[in-house]
N, C-alpha and C positions, 0 to 999 in steps of 0.2 A: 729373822728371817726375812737373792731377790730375781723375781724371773724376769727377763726380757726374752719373750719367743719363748727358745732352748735352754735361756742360760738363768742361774738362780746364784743367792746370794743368802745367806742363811737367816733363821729367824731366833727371837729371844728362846730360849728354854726348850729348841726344838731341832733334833739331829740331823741337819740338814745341813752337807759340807758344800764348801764353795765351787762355785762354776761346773755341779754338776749337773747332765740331763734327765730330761723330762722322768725315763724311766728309775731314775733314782730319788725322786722326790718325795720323802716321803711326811710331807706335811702341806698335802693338800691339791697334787696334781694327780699321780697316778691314781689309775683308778675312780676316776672322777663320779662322782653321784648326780651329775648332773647327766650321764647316759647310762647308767643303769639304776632301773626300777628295782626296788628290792620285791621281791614276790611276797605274794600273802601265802604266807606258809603256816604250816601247824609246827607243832614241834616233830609229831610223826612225820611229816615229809622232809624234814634236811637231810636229804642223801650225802650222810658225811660218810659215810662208809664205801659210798661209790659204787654197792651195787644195782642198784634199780636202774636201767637203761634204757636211753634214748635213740634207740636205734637206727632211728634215719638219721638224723642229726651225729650217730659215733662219739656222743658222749653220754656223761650218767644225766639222768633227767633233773632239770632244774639247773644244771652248770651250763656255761657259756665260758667260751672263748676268746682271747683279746681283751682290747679295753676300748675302742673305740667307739662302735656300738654294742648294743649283745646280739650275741651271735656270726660276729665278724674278726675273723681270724687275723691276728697282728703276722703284716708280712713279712716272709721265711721262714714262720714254723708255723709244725705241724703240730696242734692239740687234741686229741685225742683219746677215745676210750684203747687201753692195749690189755687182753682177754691170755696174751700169753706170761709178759712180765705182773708179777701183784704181789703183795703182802702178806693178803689174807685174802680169801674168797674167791671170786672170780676175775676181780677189774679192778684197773686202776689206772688215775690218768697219763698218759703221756706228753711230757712238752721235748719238743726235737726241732732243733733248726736245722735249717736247710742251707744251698748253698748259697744263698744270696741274703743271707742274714747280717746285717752291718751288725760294727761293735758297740751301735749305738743300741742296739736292738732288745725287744726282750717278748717274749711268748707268754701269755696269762692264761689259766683257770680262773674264774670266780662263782661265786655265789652271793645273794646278799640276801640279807634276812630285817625286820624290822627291828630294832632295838625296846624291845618292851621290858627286859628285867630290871629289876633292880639288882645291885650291887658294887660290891669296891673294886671290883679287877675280872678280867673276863679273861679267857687264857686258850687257845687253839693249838692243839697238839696233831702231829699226822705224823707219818713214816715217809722219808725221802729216798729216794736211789736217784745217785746221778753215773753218766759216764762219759767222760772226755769232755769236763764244761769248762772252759776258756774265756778269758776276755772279759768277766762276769762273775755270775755266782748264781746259784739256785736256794731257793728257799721257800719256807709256807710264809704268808700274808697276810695281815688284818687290818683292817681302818674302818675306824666310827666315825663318823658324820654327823654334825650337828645339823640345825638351822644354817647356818654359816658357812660351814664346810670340814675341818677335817679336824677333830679331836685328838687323836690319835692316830700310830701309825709304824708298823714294824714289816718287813721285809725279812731280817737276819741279812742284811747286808754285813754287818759286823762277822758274823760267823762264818762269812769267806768260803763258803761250800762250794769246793773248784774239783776239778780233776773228777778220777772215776771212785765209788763209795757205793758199798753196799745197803741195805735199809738199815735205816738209823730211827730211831724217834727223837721230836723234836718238839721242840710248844714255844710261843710267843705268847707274850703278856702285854695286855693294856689296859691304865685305868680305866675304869667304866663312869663316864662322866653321866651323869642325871641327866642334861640336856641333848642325848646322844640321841639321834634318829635313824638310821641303819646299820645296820656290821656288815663288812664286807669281806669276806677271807678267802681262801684259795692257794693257789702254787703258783709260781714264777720261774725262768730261767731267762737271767740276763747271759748276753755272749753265745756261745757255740759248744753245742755238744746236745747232750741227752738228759732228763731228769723224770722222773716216777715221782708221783703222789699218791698216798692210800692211807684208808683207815686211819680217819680223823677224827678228833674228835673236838666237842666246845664246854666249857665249864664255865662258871662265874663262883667266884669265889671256893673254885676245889668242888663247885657239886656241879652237877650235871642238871642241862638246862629242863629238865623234866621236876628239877627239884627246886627251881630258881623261882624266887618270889615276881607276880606280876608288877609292871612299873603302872601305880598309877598316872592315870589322864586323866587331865584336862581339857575341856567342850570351852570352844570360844564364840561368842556369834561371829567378832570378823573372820572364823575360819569359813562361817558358809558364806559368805557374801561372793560369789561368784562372777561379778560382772565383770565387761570390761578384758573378759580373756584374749580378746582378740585385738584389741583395738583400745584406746583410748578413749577413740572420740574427737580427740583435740587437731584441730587443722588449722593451719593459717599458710600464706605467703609471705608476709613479711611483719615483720611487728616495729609496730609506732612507737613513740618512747615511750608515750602515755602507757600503750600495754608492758612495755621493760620494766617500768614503773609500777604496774600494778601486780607483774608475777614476784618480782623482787619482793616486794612487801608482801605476798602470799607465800613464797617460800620461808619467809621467817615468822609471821604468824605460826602456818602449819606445822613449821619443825617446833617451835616453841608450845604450842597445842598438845602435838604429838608426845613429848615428854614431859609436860605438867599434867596434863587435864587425865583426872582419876577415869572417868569413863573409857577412854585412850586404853591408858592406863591395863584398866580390868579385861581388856580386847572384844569392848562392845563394838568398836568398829574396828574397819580396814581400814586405815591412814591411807593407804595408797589410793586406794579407792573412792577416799572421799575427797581426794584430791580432783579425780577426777570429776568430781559430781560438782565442785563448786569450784571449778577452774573457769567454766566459760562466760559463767557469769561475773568475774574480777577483771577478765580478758575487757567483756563490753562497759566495763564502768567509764565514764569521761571523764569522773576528776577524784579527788579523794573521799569527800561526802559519799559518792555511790559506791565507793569501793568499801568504805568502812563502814556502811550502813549493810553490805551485803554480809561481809567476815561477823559484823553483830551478830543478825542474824545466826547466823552460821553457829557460832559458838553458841548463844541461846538455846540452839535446837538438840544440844549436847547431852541437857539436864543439865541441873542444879549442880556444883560445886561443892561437897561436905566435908572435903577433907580438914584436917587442923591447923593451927597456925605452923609452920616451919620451921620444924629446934633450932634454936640458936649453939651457934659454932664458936667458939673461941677463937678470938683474931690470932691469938700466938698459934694456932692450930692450922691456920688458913693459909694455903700457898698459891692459890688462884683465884679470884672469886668469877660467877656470871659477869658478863657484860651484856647489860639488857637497858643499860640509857636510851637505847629506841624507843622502848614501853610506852615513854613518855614524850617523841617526838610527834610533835602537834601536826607540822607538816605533813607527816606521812598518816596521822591513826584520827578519830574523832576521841570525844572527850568520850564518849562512852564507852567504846573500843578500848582506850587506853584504862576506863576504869574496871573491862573487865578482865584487861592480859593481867593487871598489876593484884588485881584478886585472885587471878590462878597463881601469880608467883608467890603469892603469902603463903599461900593453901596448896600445894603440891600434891601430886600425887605421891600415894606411901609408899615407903622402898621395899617392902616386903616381898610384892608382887607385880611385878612390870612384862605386859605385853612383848614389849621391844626391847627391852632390855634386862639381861641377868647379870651375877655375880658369874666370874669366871675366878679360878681356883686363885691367881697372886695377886689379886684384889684391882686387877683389871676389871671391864665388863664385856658381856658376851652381848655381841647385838642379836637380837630373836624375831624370826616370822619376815626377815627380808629377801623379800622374793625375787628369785636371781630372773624369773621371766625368761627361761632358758628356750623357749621356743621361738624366741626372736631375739634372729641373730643382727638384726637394722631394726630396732625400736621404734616405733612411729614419735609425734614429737611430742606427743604429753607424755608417753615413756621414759624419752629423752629427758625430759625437766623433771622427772621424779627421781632421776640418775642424780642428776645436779643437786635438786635440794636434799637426796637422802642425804649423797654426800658433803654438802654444806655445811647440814646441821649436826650431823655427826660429827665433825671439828671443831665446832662452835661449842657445845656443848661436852664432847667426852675425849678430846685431844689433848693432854698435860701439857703440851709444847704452843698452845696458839699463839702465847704471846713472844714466842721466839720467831715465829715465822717473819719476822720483818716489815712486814705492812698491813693496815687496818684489815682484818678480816671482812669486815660485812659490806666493802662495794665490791669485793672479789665475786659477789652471787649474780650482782648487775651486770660484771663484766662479761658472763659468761654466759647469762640469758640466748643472746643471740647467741653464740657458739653451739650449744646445746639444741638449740631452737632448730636452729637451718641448718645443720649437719644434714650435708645432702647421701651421704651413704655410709655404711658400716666402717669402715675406716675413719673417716671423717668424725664421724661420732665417739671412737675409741682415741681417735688424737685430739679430739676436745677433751675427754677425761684425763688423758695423760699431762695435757696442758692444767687442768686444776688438781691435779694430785701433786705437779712438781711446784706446784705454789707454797705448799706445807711444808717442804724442807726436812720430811724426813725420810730417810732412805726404807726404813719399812714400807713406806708407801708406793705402790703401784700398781698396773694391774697384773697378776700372777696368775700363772697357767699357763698352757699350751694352746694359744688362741691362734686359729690358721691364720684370719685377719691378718693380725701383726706379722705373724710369721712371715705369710707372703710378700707384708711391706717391707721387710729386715731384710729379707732373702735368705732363701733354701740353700742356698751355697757360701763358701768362706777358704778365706786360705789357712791351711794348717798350721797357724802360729797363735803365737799368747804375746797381745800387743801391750806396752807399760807406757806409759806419759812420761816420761823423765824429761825434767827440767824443760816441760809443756812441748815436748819433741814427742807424736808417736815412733816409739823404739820396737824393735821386735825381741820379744823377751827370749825367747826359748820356740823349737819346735815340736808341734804337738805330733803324734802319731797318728796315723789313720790307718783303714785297712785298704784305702787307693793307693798304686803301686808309687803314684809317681811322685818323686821329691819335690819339695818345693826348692824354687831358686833362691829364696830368701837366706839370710844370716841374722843369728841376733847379733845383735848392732846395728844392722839398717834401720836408719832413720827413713819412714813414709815421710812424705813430702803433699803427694797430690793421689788422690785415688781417683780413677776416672775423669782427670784433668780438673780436677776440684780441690784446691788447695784442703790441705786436712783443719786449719783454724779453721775456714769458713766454712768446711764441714761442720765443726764444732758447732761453730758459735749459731748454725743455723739449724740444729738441732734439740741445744740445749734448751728447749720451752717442753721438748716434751721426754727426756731424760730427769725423775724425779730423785730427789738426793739429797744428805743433810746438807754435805758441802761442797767445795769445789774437785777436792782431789778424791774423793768418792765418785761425784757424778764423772769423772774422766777416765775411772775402773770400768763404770756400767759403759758407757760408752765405747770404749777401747774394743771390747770384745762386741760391738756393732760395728768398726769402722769395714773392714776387710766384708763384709756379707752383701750379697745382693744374688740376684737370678739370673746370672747370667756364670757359664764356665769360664770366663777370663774374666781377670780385672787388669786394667793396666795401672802402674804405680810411677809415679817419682819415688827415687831414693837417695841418701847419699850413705855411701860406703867408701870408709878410709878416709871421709872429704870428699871422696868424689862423687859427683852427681849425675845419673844415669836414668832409664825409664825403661823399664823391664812390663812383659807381658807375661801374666802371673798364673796361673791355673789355677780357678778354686775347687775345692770337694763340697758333696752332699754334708749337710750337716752330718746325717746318719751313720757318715763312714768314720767321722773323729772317735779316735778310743777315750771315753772320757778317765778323768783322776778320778783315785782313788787313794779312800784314808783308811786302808784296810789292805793288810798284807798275810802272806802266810808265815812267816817269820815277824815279830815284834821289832817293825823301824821306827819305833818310837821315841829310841833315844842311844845315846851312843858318846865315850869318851871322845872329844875332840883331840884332845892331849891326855897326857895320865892323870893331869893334875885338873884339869876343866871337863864336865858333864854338859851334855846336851839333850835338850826334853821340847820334841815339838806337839804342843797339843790335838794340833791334826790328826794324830795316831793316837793317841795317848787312851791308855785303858787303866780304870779307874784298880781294878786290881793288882795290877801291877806295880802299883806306884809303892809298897811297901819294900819290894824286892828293887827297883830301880833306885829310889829312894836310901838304901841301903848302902849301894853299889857308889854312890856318889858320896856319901858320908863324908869321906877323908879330900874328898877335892878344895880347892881353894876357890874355886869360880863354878855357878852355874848357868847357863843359856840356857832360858823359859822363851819358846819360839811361839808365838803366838800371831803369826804373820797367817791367820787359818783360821776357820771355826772350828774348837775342842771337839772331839770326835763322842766324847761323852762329859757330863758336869762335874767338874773337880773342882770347884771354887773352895769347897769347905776342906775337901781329900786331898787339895795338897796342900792348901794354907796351912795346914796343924804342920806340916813339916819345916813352915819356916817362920813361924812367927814363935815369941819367946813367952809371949802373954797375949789374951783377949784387947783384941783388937777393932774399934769401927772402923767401917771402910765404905760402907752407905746406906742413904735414906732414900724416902721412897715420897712421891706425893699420888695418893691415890683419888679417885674422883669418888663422891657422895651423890649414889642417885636418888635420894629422895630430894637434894637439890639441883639440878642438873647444869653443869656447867661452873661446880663448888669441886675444888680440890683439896686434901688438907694430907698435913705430913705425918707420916708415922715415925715412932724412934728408928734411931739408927741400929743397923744390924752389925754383927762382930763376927771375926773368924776368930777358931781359938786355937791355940795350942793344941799338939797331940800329948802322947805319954814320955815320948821320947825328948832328946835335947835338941832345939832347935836348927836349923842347917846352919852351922857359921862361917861359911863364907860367902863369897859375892854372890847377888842376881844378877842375871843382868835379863831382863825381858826386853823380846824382840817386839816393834807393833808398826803397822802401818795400813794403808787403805780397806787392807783387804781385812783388818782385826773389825770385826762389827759384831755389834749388839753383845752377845752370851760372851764372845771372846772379848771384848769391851769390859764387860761384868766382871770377868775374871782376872782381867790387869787391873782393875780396880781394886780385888783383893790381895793378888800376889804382891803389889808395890807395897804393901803395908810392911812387907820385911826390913827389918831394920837396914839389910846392907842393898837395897832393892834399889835399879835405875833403869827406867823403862828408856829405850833408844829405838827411835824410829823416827815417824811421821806421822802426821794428823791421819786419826783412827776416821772412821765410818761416821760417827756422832747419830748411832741410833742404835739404843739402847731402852730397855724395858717389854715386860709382854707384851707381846703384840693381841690386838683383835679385831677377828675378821668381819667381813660385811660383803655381798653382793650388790650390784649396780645391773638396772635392765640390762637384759643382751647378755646375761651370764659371764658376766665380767664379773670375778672376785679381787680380792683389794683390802688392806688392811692398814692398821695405824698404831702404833708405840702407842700401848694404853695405858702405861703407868711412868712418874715421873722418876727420870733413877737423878740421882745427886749426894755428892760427896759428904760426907760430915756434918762440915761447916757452910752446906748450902750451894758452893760452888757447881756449876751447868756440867754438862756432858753433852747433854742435845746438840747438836750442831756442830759444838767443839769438839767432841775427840777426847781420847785420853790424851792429854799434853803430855809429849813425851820431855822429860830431863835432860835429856840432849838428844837436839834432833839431828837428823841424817838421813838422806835419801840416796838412792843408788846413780851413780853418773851412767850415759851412756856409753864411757870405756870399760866401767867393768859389767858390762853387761856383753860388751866384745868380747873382752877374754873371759865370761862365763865365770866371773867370781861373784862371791857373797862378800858385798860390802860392809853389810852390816853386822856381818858375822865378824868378819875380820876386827871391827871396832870393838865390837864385844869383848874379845879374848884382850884388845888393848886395856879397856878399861879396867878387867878382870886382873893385871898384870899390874897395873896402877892403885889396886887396891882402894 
């Protein structure tokens, strides 16, 4: 899974289709936990039944409205208690838009409760009525919350609940992860029309939360350490090398502290915190003696070090190791400093139990207790530098890719000292991060959400088209729909030339420090869909059409008015004969049940086209590979990180699709791929090319691939990173590279004029060529 502003780009193992809006996110936007408090509730007060009311307010007590703040109404509908339509009882909610509701738009119920049970799966059931819902869909809602952010996350986007439908019941399901911090559930209506909620209910594991085991907790001391809520503390005007020099070496200390040292560790302290308490005195050191006699200190005043010496690894096992030759650079540390980092790195802390760091379920890690400091939207600047070195040392340490990133990690922290340091305002400070996020080179990484910030920097307006880079020309791919009357003048095939008298490369190229991305023809995707935006209702363009070249004054629309895509229909376009004799299966749509009856239907064909130009709509790595593979197959390894050594990676075996019961497909593949194939859909041309007759055709994929895990940065900025390493069999990269396609091909700008699939068309060649 990628957001810029509005726009998103999907993540590993998590059902989030491409370039859709905010209100369809559902791994990590809507909804956001960073404005609603979950209430201290009993289990006697969850008014899931909807009748206890809130009178003045015209809802049931304890629900709120929207998602922006609580109690603040998403504009064009109306949320409310309705005492005539219901279920059962007396009430139940109504979501109704109004007339000024865009198609971007959508109307929320919530509630949110603390996640204290224990158990495997947690399951929210209610009764819906909808009538005349357009443009959208309605559904009930759930998402858990970690330390991090979002766990899980279901909508029933998939179940396409459109049109008018009397009460129905209905349940959503989600694992119930252990590190889960509140549940958030409710009803929804994306688009225009009407929807009802009532009589609901919540289970964990089939029982009712009255029957559900309590989750134990755990007491931290640095949970009470309170200081510092407001302020830092840390001030300067300008910084001297000497102090560049001295934060630098305290950003790698501390991170390196922060993950070995067992005290750390067992969450005797706040790292962050103690950041601050021994910042100003590293700030006032004159040379390295004061500064490394201060960090001595510092660590002495830790406690003793008892942990044991550090299992040894098998080099044939090891696919990364630490990079910690600083330990021992003399310039920067004293002899005694250096002999006590090189004692915490023998003696680590144990991987049992880590403050800051957990196991997350694919053997990635979950970062814990990073506090997003959501109340400051402009960070002061020791804020600021806790921004930078979270994020440092989390690359340095739990990033599979560091050594792909292209150049030495560790003066990347120096560079960015001042960046971070003298960001003179909230903007400024968020295009510093974006500028050390697109340093890592992976497109997972950015920062994600609907941050007004950015948004206002992007621009609230755009013109209603889907721009493509072909053969480094922005082209206009296609027209997008809005519910603004007016057409745009544009054609796909216009070549942009200048947007706002700004040639488009030197747009490009004066942008590209703060667009993050594996590679080139990815960051030109993320990009593409910024060129067109800004805040103002015209943009003027160069174009050339036909060869000719002209400058047209272009009108853009509200974000909010674009209809966004969708991978959900009310008929199955999932897949469809091209010819009698060739099948087509785009995973965009693709529903995992279906595949035994589609799968059927194609049997007798000679050729099939696997369109993978999409993130899969649901995981069929394994659901459809048994259909064409003839035998047990590997197709990938994994290098997972080792926390009880931090900064150790090592590989595990490689994994197999297998055969189903049936004879395998014997005729052609032919898989589609290209920029837009990232991460899960990455993963899954990984498996399906293992077909004997398999030939993936495209272009250079996404090259970010593996689960992701999340982390916050002050100023509630979230942000994540490819936390496991994916690679082929025999060792071969993916990161950055892409699935290489077998024969490459990319789309010209003439058939983008005459509105053909290039690539399709080569498909059925190849398919013919046997």
């Amino acid at each position: 899974m990628h957001l810029i502003g509005s726009i998103i780009h999907p993540l590993f193992f998590c059902s989030v289709p491409t370039r859709y809006t905010t209100w369809l996110l559902g791994c990590g936007i809507l909804l956001s936990g960073s404005w609603v408090k979950a209430q201290s509730t009993t289990l006697a007060s969850i008014n899931l039944d909807l009748e206890t009311q809130d009178k003045a307010r015209h809802l049931p007590a304890g629900w709120a409205p929207g998602i922006h703040s609580p109690g603040a109404p998403t504009p064009g509908y109306q949320v409310q208690t309705d005492s005539v339509v219901h279920q059962q009882g007396r009430y139940s909610v109504r979501l109704q838009s109004s007339y000024d509701a865009g198609t971007n738009s959508f109307g929320a119920a919530h509630w949110a409760i603390p996640a204290r049970y224990q158990g495997k799966s947690i399951t929210l059931s209610g009764y819906l009525k909808t009538e005349a819902v357009q443009n959208g869909f309605a559904g009930l809602w759930m998402r858990l919350d970690g330390p991090n952010g979002t766990l899980g996350f279901d909508n029933m986007q998939k179940a396409n609940l459109q049109g008018t439908h009397d009460w129905q019941l209905y349940s959503i399901t989600l694992p119930l992860a252990p590190e889960a911090k509140t549940i958030y559930l409710g009803g929804l209506l994306v688009g225009t029309g009407s929807a009802w909620l009532d009589n609901l209910s919540l289970t964990i594991d089939g029982k009712p939360l009255t029957q559900a085991r309590p989750k134990a907790t755990t007491v931290y001391k640095a949970d009470a350490d309170t200081a510092f809520q407001k302020s830092s503390g840390i001030a300067f005007s300008k910084l001297s090398a000497q102090q560049v020099e001295n934060l630098a070496v305290l950003g790698q200390v501390w991170g390196f502290v922060k993950y070995y040292h067992p005290a750390v560790a067992r969450g005797d302290y706040n790292w962050d915190k103690e950041l601050f308490r021994i910042m100003p005195a590293v700030l006032a050191s004159q040379n390295q003696a004061d500064r490394s006699r201060v960090l001595s200190t510092w660590l002495t005043g830790l406690g003793p070090v008892t942990s044991p010496v550090a299992a040894t690894v098998s080099p044939s096992k090891i696919r990364v190791q630490p990079t910690l030759a600083w330990l021992t650079d003399g310039k920067q540390l004293s002899k005694e400093l250096q002999q006590q980092l090189l004692y915490l790195r023998a003696h680590p802390a144990a991987a049992t139990a880590h403050y800051y760091v957990g196991p997350a379920e694919a053997g990635n890690l979950a970062f814990l207790h990073e506090d997003a400091y959501a109340q400051m939207a402009y960070p002061d600047a020791g804020y600021r530098l806790l921004g930078l070195f979270r994020y440092w040392n989390i690359i340095e340490y739990f990033f599979p890719y560091k050594y792909a990133i292209g150049e030495d990690w560790q003066p990347v922290l120096s560079e960015f000292i001042p960046q971070f340091a003298n960001a003179p305002d909230a903007l400024h400070y968020r295009l510093a991060a974006l500028r050390l996020i697109a340093r890592v080179h992976d497109t997972h990484a950015n920062l994600w959400g609907a941050d007004k910030v950015l948004t206002d920097y992007r621009g609230n307006y755009t013109v209603p088209v889907s721009i493509q880079f072909v053969q480094q020309q922005a082209v206009v791919a296609k027209l997008r729909p809005t519910t603004q009357a007016a057409p745009t003048v544009l054609q796909p095939g216009d070549i942009i030339t200048t947007v706002d008298g700004e040639i488009v490369a030197d747009w490009v190229k004066a942008r590209q420090p703060i667009f993050p991305a594996s590679n080139q023809p990815t960051q030109l995707r993320n990009m593409a869909g910024m060129l067109l935006r800004g805040n103002t209702p015209t943009v003027r363009l160069g174009i050339i059409r036909n060869g000719k070249a002209s400058t047209l004054d272009v009108n853009r629309v509200s974000l909010s008015s674009l209809t966004p895509p969708t991978q959900t229909a009310a008929t199955d376009s999932s897949h469809r004969f091209l010819r009698p004799d060739v099948g087509y299966l785009t995973l965009g749509q693709i529903s995992t049940k279906s595949l035994p009856r589609i799968m059927s239907e194609f049997s007798q064909t000679k050729g099939l086209v696997i369109d993978i130009r999409n993130y899969p709509a649901e995981f069929v790595v394994f659901t459809l590979s048994q259909y064409l593979v003839p035998r047990p197959t590997p197709f990938v390894k994994f290098s997972i990180p080792v926390p009880s050594q931090p900064g150790l990676f090592t590989w595990t075996n490689a994994l197999h699709v297998r055969p189903g019961k049936g004879q395998a497909y014997p005729g052609k593949v032919v898989i589609l791929v290209n920029e837009e194939t990232q991460s899960q859909a990455e993963y899954t041309t990984m498996a399906l090319r293992t077909a004997p007759r398999a030939t993936v055709l495209g272009s250079t994929t996404a090259g970010a691939d593996g689960n992701v895990s999340r982390f916050a940065l002050p100023g509630n900025l979230s942000t994540m990173i490819s936390g496991i390493g994916i690679y082929y069999p025999d060792g071969r990269e993916t990161q950055r590279v892409g699935i290489v396609p077998d024969v490459e091909m990319h789309p010209t700008v003439q058939g983008l004029q005459a509105g053909r699939d290039e690539l399709l068309e080569k498909a059925l060649e190849l398919i013919d060529q046997g």
